[in-house]
mmCIF file of the N, C-alpha and C atoms, coordinates in Angstrom:
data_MODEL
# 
_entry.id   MODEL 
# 
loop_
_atom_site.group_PDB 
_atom_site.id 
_atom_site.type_symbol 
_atom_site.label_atom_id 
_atom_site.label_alt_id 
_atom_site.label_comp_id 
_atom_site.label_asym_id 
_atom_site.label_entity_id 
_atom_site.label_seq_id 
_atom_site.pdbx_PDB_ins_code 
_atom_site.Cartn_x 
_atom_site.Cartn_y 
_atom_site.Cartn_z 
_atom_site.occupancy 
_atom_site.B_iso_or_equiv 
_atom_site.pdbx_formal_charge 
_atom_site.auth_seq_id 
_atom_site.auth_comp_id 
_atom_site.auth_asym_id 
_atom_site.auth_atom_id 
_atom_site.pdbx_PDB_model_num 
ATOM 1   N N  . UNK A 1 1  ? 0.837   -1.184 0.000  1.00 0.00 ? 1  UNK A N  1 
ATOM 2   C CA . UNK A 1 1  ? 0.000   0.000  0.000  1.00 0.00 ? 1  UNK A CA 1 
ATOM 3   C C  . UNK A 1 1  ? 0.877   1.241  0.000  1.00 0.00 ? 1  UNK A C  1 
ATOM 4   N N  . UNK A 1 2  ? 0.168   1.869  -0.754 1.00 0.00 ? 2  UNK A N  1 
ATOM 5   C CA . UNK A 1 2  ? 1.087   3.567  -0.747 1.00 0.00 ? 2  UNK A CA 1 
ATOM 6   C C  . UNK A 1 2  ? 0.622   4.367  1.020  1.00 0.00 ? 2  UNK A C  1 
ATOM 7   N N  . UNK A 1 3  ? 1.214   5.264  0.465  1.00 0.00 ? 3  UNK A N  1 
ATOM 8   C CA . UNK A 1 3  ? 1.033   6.718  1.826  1.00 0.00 ? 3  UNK A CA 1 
ATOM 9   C C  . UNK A 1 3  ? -0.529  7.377  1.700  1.00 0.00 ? 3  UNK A C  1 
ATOM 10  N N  . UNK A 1 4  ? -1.118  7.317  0.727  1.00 0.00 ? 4  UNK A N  1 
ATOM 11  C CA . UNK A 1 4  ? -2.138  7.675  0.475  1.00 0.00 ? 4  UNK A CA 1 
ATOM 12  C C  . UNK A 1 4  ? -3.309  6.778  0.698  1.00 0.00 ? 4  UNK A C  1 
ATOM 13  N N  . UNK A 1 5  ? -2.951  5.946  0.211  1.00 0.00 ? 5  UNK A N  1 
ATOM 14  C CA . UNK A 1 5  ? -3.635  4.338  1.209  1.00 0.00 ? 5  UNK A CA 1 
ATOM 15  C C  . UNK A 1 5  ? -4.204  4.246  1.951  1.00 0.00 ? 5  UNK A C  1 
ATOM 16  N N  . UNK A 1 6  ? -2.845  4.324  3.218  1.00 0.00 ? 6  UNK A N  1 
ATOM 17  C CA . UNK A 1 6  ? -2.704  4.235  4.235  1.00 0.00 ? 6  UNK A CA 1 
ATOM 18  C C  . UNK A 1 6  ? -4.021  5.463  5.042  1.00 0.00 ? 6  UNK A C  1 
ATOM 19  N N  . UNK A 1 7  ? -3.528  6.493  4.454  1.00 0.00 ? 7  UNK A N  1 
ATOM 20  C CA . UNK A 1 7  ? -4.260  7.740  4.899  1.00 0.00 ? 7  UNK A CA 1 
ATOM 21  C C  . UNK A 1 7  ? -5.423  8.138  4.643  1.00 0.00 ? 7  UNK A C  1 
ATOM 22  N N  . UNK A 1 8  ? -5.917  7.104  3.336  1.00 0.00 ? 8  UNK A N  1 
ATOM 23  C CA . UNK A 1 8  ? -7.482  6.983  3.061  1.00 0.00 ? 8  UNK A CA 1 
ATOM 24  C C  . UNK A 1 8  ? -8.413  6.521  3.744  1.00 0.00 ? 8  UNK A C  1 
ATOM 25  N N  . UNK A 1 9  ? -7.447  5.246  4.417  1.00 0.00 ? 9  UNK A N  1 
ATOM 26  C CA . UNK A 1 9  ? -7.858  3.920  5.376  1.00 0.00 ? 9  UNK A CA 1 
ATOM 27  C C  . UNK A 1 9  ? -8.081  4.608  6.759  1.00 0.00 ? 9  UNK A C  1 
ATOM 28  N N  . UNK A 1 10 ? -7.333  5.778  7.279  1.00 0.00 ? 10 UNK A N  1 
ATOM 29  C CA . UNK A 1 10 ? -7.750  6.062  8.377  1.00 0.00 ? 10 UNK A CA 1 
ATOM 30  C C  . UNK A 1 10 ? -8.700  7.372  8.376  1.00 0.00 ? 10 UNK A C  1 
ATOM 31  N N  . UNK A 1 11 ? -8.270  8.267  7.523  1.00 0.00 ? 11 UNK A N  1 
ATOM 32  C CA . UNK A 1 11 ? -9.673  9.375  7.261  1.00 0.00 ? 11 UNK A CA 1 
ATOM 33  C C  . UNK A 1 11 ? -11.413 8.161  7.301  1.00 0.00 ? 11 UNK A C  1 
ATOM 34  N N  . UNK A 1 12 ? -11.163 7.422  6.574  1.00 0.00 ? 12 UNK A N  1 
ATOM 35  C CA . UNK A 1 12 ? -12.476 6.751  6.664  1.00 0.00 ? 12 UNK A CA 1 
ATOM 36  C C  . UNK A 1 12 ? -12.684 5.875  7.606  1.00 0.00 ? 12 UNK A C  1 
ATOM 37  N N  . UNK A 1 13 ? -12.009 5.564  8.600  1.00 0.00 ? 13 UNK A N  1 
ATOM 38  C CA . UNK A 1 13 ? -11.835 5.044  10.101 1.00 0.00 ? 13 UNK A CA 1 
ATOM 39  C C  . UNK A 1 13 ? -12.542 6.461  10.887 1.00 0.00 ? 13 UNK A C  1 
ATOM 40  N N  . UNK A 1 14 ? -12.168 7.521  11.328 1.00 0.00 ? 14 UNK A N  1 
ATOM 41  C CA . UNK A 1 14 ? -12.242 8.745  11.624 1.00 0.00 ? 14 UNK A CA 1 
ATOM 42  C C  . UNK A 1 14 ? -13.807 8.962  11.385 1.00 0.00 ? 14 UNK A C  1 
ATOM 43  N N  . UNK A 1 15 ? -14.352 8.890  10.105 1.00 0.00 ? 15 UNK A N  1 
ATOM 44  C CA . UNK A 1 15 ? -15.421 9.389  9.747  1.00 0.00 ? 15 UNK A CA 1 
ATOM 45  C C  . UNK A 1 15 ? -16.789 8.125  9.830  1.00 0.00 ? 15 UNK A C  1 
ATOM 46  N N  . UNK A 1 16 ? -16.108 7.211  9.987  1.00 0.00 ? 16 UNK A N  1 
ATOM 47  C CA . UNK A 1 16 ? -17.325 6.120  10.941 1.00 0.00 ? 16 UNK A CA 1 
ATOM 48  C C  . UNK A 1 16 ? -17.394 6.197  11.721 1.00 0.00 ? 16 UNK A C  1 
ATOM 49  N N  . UNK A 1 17 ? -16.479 6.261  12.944 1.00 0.00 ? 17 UNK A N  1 
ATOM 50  C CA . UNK A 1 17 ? -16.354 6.761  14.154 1.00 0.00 ? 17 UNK A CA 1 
ATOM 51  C C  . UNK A 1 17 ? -17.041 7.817  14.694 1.00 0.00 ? 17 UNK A C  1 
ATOM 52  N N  . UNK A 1 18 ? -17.102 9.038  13.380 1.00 0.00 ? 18 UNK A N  1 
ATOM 53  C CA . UNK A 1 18 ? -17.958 9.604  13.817 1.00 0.00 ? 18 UNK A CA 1 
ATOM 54  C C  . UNK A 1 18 ? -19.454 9.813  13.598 1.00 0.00 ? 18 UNK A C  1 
ATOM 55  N N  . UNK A 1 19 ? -19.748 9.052  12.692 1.00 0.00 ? 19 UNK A N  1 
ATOM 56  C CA . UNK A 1 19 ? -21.136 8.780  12.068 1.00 0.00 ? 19 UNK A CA 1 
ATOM 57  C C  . UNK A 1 19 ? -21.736 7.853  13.262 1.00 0.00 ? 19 UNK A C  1 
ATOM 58  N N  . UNK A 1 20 ? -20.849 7.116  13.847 1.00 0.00 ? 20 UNK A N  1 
ATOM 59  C CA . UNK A 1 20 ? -21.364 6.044  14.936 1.00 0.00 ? 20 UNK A CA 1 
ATOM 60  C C  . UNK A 1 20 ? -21.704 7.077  16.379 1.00 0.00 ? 20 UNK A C  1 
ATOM 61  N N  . UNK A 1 21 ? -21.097 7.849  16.770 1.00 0.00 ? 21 UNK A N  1 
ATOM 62  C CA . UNK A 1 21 ? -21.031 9.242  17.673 1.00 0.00 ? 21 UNK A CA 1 
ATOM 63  C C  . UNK A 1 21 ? -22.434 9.881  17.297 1.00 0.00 ? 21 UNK A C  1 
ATOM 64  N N  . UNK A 1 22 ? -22.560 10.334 16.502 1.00 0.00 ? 22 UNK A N  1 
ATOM 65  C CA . UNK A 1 22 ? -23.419 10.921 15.719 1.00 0.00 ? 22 UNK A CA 1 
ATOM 66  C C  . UNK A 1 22 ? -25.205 10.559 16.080 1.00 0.00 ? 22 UNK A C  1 
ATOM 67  N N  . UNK A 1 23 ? -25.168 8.846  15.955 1.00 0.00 ? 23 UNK A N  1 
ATOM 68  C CA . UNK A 1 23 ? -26.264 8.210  16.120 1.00 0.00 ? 23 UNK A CA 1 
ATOM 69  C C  . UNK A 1 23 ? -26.467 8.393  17.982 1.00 0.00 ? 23 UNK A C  1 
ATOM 70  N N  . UNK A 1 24 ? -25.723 8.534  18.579 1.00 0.00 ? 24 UNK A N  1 
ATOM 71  C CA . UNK A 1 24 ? -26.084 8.735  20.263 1.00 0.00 ? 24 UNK A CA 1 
ATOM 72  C C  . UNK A 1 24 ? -27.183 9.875  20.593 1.00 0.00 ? 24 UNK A C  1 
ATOM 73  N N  . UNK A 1 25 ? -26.916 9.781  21.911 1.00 0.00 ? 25 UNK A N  1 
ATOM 74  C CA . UNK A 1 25 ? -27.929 10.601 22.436 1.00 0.00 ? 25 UNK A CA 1 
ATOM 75  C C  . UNK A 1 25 ? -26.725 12.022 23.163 1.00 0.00 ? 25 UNK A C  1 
ATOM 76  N N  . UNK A 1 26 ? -27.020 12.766 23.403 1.00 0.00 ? 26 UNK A N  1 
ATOM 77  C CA . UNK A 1 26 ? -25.889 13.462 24.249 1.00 0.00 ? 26 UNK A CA 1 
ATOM 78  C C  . UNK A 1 26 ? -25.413 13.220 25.228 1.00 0.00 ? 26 UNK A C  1 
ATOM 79  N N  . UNK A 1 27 ? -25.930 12.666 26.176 1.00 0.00 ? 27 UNK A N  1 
ATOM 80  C CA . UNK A 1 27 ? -25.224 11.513 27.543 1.00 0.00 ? 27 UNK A CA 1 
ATOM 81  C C  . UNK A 1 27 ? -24.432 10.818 26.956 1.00 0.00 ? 27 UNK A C  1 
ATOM 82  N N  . UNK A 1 28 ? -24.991 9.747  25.978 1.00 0.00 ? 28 UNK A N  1 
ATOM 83  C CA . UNK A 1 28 ? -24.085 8.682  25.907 1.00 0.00 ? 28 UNK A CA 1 
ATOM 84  C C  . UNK A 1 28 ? -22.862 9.064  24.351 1.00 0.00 ? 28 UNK A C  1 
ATOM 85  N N  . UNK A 1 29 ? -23.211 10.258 23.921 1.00 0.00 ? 29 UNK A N  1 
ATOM 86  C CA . UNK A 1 29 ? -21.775 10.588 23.239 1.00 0.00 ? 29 UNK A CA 1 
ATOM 87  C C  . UNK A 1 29 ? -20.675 10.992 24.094 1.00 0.00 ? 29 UNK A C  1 
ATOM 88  N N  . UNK A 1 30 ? -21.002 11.926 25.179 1.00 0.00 ? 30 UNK A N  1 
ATOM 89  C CA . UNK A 1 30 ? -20.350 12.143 26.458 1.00 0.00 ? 30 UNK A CA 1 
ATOM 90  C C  . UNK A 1 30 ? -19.542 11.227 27.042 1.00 0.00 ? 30 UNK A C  1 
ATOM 91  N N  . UNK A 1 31 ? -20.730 10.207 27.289 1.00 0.00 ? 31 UNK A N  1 
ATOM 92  C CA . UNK A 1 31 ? -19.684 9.373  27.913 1.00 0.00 ? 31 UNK A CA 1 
ATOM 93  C C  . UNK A 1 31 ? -18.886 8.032  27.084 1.00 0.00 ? 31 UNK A C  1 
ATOM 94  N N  . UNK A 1 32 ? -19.238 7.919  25.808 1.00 0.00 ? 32 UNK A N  1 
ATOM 95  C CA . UNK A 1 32 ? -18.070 7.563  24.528 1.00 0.00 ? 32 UNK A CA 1 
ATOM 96  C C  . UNK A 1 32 ? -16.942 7.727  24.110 1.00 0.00 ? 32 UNK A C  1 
ATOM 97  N N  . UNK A 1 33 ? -17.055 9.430  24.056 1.00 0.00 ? 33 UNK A N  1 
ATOM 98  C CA . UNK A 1 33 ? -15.755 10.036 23.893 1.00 0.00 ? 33 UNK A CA 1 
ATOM 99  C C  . UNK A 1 33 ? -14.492 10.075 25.059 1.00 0.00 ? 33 UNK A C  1 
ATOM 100 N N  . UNK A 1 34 ? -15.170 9.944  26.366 1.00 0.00 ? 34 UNK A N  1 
ATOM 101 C CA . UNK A 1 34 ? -14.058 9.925  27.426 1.00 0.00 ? 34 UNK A CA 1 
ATOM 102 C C  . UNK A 1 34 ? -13.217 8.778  26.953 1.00 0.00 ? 34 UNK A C  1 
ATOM 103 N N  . UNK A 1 35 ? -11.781 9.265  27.645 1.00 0.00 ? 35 UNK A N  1 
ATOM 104 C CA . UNK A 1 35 ? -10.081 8.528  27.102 1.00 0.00 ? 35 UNK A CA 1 
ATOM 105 C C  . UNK A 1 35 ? -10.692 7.134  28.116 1.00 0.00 ? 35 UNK A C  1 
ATOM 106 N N  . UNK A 1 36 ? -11.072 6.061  27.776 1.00 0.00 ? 36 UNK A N  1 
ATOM 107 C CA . UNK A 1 36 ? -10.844 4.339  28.680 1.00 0.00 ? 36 UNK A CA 1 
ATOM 108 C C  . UNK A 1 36 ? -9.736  3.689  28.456 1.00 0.00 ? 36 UNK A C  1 
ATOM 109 N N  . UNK A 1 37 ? -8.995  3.211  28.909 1.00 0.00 ? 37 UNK A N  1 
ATOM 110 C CA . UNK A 1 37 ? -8.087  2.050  28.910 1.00 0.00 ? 37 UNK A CA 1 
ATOM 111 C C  . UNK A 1 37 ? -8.828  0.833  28.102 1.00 0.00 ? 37 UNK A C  1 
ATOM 112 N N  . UNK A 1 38 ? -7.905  0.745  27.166 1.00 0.00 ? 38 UNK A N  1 
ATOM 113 C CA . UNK A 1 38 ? -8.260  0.226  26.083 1.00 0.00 ? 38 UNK A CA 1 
ATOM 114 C C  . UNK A 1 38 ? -8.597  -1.570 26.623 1.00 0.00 ? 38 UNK A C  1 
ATOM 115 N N  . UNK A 1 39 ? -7.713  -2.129 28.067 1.00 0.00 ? 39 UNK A N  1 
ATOM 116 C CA . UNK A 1 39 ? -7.804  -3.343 28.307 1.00 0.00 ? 39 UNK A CA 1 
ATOM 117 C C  . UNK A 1 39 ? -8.976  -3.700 29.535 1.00 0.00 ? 39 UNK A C  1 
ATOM 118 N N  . UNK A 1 40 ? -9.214  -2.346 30.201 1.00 0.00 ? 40 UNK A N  1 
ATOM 119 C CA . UNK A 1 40 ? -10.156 -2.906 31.555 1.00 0.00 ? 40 UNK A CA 1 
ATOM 120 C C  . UNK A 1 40 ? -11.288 -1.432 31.290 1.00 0.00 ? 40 UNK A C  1 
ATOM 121 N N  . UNK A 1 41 ? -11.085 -1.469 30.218 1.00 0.00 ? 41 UNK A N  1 
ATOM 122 C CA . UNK A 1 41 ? -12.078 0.166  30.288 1.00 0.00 ? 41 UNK A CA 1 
ATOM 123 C C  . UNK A 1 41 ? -12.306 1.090  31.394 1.00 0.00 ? 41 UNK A C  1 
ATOM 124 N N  . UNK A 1 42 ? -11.347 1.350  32.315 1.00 0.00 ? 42 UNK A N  1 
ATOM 125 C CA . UNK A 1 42 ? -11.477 2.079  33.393 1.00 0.00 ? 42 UNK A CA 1 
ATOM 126 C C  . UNK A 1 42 ? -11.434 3.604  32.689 1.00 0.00 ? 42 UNK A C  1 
ATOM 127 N N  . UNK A 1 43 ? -11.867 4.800  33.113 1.00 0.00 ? 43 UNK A N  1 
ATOM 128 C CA . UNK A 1 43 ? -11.818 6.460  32.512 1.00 0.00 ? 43 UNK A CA 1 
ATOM 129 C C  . UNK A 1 43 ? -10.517 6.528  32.679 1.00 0.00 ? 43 UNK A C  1 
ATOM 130 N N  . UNK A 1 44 ? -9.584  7.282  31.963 1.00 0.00 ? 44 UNK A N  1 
ATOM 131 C CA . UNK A 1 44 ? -8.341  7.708  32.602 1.00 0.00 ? 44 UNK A CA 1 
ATOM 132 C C  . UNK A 1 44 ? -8.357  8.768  32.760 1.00 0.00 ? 44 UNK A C  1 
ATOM 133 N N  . UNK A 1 45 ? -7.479  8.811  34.498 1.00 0.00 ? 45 UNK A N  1 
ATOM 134 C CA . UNK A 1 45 ? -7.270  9.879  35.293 1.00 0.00 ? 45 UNK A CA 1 
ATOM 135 C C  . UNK A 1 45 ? -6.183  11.026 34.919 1.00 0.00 ? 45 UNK A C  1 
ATOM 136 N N  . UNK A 1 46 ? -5.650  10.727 33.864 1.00 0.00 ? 46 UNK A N  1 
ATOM 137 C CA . UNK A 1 46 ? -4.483  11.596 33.620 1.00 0.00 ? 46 UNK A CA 1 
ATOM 138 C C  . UNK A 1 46 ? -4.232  12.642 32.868 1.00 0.00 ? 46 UNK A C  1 
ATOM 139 N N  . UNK A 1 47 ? -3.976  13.664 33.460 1.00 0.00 ? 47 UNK A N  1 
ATOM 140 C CA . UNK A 1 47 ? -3.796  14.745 32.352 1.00 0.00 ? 47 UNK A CA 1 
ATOM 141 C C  . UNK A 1 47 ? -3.200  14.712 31.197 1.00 0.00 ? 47 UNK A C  1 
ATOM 142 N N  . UNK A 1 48 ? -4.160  15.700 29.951 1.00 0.00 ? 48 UNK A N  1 
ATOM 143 C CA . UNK A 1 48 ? -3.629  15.651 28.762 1.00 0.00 ? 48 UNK A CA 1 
ATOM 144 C C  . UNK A 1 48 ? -1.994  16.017 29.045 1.00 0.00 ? 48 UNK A C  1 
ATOM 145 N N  . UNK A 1 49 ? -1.241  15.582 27.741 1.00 0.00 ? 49 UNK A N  1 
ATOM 146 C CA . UNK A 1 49 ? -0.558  15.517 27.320 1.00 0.00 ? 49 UNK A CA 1 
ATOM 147 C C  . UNK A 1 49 ? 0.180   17.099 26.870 1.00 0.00 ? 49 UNK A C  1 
ATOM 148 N N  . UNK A 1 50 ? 1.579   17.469 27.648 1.00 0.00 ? 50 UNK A N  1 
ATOM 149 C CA . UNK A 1 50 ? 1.504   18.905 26.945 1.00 0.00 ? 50 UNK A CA 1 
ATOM 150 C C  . UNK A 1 50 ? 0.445   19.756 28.407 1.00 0.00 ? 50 UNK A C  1 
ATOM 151 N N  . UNK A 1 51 ? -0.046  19.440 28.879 1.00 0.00 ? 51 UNK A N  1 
ATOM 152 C CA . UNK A 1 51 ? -0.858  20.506 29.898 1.00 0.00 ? 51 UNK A CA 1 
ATOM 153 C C  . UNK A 1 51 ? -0.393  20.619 31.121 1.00 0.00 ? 51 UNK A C  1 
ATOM 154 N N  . UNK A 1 52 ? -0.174  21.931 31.482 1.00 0.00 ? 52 UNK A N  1 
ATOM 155 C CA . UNK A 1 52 ? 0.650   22.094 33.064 1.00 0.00 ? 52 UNK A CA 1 
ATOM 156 C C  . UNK A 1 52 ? -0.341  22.749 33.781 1.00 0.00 ? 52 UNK A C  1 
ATOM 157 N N  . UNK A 1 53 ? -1.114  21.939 34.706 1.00 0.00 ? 53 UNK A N  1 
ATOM 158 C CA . UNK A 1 53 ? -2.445  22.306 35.587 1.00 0.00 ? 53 UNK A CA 1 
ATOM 159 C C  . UNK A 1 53 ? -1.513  23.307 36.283 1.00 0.00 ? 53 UNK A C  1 
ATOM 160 N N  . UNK A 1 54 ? -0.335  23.293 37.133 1.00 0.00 ? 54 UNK A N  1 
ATOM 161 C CA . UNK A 1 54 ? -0.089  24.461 37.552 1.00 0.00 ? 54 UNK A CA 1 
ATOM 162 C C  . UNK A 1 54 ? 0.344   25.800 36.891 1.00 0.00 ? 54 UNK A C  1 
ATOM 163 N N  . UNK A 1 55 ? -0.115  25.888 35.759 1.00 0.00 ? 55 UNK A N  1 
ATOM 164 C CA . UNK A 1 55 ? 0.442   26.816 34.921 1.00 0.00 ? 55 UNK A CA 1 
ATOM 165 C C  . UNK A 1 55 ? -0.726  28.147 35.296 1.00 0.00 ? 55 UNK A C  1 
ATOM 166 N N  . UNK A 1 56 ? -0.666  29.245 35.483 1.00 0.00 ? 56 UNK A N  1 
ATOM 167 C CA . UNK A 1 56 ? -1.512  30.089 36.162 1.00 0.00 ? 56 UNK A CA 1 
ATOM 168 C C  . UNK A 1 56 ? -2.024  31.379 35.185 1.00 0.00 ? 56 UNK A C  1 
ATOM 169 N N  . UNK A 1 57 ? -3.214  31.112 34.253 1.00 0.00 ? 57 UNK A N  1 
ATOM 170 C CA . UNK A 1 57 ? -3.592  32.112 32.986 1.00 0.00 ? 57 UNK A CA 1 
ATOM 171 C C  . UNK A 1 57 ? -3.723  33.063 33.444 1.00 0.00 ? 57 UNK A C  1 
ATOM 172 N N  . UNK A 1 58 ? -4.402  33.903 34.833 1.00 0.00 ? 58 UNK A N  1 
ATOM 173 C CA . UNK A 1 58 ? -4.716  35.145 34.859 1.00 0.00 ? 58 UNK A CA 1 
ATOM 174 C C  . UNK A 1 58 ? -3.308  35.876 35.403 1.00 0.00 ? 58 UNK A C  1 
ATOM 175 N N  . UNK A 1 59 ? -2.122  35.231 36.012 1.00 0.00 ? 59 UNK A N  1 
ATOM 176 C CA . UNK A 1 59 ? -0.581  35.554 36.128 1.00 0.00 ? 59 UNK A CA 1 
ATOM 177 C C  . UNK A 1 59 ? -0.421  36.271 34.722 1.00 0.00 ? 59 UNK A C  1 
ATOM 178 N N  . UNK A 1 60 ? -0.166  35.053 33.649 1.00 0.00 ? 60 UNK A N  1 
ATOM 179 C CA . UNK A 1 60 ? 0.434   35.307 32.487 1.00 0.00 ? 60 UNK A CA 1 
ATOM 180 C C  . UNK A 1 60 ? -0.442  36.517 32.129 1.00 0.00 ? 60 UNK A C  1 
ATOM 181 N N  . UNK A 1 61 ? -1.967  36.648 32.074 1.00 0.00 ? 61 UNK A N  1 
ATOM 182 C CA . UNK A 1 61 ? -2.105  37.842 31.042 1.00 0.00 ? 61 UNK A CA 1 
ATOM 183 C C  . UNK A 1 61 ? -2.286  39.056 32.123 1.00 0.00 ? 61 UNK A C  1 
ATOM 184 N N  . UNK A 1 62 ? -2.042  39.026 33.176 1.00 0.00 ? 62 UNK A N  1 
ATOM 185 C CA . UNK A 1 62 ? -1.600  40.354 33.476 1.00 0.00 ? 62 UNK A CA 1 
ATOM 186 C C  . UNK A 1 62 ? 0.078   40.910 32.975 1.00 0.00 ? 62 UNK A C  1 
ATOM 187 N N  . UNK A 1 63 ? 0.846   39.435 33.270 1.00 0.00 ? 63 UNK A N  1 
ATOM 188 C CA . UNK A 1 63 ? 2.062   39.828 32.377 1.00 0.00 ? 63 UNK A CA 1 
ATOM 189 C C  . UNK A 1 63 ? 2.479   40.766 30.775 1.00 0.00 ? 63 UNK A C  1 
ATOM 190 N N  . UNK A 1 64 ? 1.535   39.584 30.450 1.00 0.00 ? 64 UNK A N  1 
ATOM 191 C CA . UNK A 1 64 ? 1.188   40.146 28.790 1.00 0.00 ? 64 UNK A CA 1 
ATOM 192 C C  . UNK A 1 64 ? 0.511   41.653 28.898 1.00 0.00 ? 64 UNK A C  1 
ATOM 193 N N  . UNK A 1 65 ? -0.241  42.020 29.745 1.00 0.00 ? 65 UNK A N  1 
ATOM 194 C CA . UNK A 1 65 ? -0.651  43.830 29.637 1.00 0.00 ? 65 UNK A CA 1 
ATOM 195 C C  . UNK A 1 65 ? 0.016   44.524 29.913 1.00 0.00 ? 65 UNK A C  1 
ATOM 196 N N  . UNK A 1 66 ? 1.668   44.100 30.397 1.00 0.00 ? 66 UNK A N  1 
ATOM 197 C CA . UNK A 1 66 ? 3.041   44.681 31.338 1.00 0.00 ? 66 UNK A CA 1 
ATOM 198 C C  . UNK A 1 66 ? 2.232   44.869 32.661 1.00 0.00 ? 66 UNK A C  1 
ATOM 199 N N  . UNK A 1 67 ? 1.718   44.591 33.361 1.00 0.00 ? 67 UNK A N  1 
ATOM 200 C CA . UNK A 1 67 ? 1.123   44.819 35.044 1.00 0.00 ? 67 UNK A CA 1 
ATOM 201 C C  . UNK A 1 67 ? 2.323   43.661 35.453 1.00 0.00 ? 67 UNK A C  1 
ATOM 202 N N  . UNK A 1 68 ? 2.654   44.350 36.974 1.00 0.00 ? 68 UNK A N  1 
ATOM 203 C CA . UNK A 1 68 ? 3.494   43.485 37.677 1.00 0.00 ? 68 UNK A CA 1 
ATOM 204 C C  . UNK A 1 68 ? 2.573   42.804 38.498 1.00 0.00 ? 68 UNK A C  1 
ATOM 205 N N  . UNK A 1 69 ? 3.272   41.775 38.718 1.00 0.00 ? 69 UNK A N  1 
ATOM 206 C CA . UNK A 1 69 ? 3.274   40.889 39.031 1.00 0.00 ? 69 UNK A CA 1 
ATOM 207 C C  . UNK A 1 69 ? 2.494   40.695 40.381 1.00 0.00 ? 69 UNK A C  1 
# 
């Protein structure tokens, strides 16, 4: 298979996935989309990826207006 293939095969993976989403109710798309462990389906507890919960937005944009600190 080429690169394009490959990438056809998962755009149309993607777009059943979401046609199947689609058919829910809003509860149960809700609770579909949450991240499960793929082997015991437990929710996972863990923060995204890249995200620093202690990172503090209203700090930074007073920074960004020059206001100290």
């Amino acid at each position: 298979m080429k690169d394009r293939d490959y990438l056809w095969c998962v755009l149309n993976l993607m777009l059943d996935d979401e046609d199947t989403l689609q058919r829910l109710c809003p509860a149960c798309r809700l609770e579909a989309e949450k991240e499960r462990c793929p082997v015991c389906g437990v929710e996972h507890r863990f923060p995204a990826a890249g995200v620093n919960e202690q990172f503090d937005i209203a700090h930074y944009e007073r920074l960004q207006r020059g206001e100290n600190a």
